[in-house]
N, CA, C and O atoms as CSV, one atom per row, in Angstrom:
chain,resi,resn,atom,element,x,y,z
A,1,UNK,N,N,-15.986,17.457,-14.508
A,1,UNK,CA,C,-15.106,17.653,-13.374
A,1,UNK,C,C,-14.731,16.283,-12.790
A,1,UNK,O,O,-15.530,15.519,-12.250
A,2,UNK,N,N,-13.507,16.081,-12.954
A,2,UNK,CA,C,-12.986,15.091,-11.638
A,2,UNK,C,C,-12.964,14.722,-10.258
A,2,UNK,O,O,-12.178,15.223,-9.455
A,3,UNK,N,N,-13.760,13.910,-9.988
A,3,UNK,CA,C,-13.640,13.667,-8.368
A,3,UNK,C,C,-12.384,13.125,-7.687
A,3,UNK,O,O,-11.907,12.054,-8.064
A,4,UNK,N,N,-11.767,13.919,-6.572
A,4,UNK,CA,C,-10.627,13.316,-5.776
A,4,UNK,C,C,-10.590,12.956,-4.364
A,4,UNK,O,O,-10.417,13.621,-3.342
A,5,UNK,N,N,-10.866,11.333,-4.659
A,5,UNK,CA,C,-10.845,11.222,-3.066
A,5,UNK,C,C,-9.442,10.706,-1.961
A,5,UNK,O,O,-8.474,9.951,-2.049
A,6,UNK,N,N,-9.769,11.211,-1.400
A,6,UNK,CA,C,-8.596,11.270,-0.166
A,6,UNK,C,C,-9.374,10.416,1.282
A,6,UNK,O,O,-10.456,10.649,1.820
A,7,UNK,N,N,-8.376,9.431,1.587
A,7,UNK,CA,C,-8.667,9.118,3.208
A,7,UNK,C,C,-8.945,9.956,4.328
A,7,UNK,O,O,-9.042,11.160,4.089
A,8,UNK,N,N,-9.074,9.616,5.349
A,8,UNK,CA,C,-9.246,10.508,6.448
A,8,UNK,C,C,-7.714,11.285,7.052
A,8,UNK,O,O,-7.608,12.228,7.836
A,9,UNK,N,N,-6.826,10.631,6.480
A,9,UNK,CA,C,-6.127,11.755,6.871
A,9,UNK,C,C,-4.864,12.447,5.661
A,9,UNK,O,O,-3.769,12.892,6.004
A,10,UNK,N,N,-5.350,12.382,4.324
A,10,UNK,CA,C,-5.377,13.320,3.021
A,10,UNK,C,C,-3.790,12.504,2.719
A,10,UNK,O,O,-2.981,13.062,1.978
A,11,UNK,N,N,-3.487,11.275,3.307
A,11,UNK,CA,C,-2.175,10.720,2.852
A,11,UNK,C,C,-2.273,10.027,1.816
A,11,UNK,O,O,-3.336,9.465,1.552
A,12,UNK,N,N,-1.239,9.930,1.059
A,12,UNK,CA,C,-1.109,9.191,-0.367
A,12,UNK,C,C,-1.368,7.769,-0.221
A,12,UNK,O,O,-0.613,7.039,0.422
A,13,UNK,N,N,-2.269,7.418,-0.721
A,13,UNK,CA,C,-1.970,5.602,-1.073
A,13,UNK,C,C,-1.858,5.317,-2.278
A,13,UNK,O,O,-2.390,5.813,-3.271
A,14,UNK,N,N,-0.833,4.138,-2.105
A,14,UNK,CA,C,-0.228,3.630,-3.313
A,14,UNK,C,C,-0.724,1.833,-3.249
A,14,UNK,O,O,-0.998,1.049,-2.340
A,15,UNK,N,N,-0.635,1.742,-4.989
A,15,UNK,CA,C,-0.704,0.600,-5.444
A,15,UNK,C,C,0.148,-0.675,-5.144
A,15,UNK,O,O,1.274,-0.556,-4.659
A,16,UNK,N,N,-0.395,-1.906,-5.435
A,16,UNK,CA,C,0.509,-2.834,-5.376
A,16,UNK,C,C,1.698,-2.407,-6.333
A,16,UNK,O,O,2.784,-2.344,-5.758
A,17,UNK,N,N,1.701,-2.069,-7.835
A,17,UNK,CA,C,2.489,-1.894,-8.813
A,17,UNK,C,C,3.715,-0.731,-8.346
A,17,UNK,O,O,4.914,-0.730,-8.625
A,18,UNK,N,N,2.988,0.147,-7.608
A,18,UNK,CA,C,3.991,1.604,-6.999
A,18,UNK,C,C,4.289,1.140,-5.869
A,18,UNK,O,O,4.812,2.030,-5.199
A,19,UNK,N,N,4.181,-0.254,-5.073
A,19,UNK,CA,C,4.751,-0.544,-3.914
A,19,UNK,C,C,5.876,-1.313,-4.587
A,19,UNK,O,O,7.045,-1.011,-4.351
A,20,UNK,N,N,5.590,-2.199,-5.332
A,20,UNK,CA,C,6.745,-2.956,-5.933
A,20,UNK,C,C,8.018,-1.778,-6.549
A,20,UNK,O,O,9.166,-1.888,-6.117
A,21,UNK,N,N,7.836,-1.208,-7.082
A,21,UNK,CA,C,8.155,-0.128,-7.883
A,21,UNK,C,C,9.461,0.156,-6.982
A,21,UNK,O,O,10.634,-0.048,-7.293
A,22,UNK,N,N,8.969,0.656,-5.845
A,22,UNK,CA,C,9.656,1.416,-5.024
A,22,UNK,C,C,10.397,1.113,-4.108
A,22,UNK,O,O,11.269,1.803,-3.580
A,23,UNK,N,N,9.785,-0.912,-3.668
A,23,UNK,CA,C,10.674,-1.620,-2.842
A,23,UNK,C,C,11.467,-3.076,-3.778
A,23,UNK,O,O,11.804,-4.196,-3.395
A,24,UNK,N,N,11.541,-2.339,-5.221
A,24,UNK,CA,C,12.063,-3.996,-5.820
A,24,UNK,C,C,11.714,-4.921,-5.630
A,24,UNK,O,O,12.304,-5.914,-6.057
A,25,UNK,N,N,10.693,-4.990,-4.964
A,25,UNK,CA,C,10.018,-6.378,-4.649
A,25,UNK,C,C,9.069,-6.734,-5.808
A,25,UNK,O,O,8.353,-5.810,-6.190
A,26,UNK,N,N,8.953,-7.842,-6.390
A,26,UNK,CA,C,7.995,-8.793,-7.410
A,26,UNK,C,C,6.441,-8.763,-6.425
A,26,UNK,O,O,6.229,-8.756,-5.213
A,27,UNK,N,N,5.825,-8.756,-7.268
A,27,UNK,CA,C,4.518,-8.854,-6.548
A,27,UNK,C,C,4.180,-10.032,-5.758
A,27,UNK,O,O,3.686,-9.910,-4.637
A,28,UNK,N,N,4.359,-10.875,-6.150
A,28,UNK,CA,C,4.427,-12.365,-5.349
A,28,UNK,C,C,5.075,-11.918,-4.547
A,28,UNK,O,O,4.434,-11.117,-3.868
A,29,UNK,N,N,6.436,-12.063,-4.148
A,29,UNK,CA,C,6.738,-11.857,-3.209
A,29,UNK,C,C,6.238,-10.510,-2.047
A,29,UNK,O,O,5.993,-10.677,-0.852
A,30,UNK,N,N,6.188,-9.323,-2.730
A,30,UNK,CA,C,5.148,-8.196,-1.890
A,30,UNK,C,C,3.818,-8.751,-0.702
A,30,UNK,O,O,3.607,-8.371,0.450
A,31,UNK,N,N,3.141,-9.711,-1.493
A,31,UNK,CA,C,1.993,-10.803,-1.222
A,31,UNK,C,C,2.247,-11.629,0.083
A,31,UNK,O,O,1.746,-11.569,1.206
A,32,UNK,N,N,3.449,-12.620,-0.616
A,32,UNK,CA,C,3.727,-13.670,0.617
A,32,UNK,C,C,3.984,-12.834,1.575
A,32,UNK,O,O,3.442,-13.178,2.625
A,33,UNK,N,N,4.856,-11.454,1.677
A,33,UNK,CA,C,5.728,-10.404,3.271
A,33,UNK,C,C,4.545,-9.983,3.638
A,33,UNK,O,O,4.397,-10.123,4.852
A,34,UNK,N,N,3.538,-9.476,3.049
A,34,UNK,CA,C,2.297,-9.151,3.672
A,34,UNK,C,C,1.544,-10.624,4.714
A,34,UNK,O,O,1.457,-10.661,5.941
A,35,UNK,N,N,1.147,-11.574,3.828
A,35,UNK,CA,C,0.410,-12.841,4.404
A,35,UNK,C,C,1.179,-12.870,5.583
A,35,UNK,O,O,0.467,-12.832,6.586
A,36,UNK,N,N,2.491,-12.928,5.827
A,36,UNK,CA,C,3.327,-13.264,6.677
A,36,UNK,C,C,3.835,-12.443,8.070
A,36,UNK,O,O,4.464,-12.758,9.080
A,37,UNK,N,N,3.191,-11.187,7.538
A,37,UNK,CA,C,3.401,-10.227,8.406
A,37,UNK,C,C,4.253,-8.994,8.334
A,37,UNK,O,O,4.189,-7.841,8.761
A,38,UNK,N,N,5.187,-9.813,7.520
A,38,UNK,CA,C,6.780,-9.151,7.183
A,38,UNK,C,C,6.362,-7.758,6.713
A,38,UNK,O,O,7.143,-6.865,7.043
A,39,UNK,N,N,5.289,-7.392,6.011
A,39,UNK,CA,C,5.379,-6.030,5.383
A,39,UNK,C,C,3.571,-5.641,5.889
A,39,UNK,O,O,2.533,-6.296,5.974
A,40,UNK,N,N,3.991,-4.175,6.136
A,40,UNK,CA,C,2.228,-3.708,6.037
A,40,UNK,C,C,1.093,-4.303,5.667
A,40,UNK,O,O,0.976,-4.780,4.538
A,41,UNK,N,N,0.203,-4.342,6.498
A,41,UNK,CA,C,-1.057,-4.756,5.198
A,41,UNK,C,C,-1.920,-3.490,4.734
A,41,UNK,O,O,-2.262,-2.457,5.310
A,42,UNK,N,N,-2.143,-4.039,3.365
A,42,UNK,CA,C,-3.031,-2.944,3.054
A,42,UNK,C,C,-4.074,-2.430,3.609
A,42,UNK,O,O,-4.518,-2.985,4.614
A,43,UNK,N,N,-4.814,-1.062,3.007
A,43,UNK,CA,C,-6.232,-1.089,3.672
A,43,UNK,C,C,-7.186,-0.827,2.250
A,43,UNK,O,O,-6.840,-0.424,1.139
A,44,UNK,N,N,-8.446,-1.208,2.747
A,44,UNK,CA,C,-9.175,-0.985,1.683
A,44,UNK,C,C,-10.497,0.679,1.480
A,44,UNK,O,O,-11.594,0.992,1.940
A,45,UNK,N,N,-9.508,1.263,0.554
A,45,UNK,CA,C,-10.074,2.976,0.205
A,45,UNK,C,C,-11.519,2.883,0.587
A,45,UNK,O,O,-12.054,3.871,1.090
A,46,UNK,N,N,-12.233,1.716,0.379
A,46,UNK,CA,C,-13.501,1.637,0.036
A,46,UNK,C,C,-14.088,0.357,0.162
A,46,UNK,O,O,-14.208,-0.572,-0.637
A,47,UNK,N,N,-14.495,0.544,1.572
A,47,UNK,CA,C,-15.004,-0.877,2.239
A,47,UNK,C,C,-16.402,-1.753,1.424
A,47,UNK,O,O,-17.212,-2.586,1.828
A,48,UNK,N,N,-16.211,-1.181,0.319
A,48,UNK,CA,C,-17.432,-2.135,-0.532
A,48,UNK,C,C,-17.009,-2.642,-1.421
A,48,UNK,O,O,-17.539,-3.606,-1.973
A,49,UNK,N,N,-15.375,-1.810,-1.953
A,49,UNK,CA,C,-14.991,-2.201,-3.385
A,49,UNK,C,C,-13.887,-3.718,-2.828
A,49,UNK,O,O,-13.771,-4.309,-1.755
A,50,UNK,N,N,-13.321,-3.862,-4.029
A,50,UNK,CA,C,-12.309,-4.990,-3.648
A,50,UNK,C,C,-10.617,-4.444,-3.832
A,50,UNK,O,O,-9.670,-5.144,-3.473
A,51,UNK,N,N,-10.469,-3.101,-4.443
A,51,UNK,CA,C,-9.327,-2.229,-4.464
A,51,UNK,C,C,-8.914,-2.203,-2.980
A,51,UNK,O,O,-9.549,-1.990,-1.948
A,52,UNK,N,N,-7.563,-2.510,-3.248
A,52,UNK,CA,C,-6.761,-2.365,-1.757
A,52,UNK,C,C,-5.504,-1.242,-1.993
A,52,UNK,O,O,-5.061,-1.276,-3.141
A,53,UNK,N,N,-4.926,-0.354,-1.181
A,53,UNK,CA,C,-3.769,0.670,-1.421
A,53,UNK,C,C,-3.071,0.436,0.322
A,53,UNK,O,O,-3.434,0.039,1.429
A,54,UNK,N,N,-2.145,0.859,-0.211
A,54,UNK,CA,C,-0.847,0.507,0.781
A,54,UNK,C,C,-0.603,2.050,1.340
A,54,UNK,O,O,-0.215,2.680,0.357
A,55,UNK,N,N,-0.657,2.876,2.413
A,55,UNK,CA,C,-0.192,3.906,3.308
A,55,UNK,C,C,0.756,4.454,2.349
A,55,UNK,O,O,1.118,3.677,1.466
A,56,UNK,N,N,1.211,5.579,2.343
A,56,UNK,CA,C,2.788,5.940,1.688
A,56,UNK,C,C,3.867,5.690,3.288
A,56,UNK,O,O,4.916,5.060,3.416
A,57,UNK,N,N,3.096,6.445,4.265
A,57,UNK,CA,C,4.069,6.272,5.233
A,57,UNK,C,C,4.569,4.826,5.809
A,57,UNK,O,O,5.728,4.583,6.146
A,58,UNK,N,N,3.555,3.983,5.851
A,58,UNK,CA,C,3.802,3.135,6.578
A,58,UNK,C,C,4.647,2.040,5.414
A,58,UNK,O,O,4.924,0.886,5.739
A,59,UNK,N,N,4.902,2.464,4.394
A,59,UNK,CA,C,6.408,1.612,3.489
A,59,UNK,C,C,7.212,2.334,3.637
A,59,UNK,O,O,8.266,1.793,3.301
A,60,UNK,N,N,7.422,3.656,4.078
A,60,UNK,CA,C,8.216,4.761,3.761
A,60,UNK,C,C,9.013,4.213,5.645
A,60,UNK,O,O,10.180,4.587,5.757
A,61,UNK,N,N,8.729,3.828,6.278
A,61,UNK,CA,C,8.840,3.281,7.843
A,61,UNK,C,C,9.224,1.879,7.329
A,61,UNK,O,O,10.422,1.614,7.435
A,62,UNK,N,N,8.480,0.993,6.825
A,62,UNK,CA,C,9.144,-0.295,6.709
A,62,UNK,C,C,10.266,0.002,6.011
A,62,UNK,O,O,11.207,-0.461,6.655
A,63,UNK,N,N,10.603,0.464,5.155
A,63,UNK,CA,C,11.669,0.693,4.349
A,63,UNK,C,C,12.869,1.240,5.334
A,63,UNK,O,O,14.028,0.833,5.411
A,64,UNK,N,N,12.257,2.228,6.015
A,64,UNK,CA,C,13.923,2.505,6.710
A,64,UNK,C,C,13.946,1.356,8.277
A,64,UNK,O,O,14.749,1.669,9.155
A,65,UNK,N,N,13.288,0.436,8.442
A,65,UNK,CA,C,13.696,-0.415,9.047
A,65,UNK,C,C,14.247,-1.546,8.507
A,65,UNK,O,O,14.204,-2.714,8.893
A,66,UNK,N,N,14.943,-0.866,7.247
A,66,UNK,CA,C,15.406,-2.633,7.038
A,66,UNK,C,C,17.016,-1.950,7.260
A,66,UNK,O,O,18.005,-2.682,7.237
């Protein structure tokens, strides 16, 4: 059986690769708008691992503010 885990509030997080994906942005650049402020920062699923995922909503919000 497969385990599926979900955050505390059962929303999708996505990858660096499915953030790029979806905002044409190169990963480098994804990187620097984050460092900088310009874009969301991630959070990490799992405060022990080093995997980071990006909100669905909160690109789905940056996105219609541009």
């Amino acid at each position: 059986m497969q385990r599926q885990y979900f955050n505390e509030t059962n929303e999708r997080l996505l990858t660096y690769e499915e953030v790029c994906a979806v905002t044409q942005l190169s990963q480098a650049t994804l990187r620097r708008y984050v460092k900088a402020g310009r874009f969301p920062a991630p959070i990490k699923p799992n405060p022990s691992g080093r995997a980071v995922r990006f909100r669905i909503q909160d690109v789905r919000d940056w996105l219609d503010r541009l």
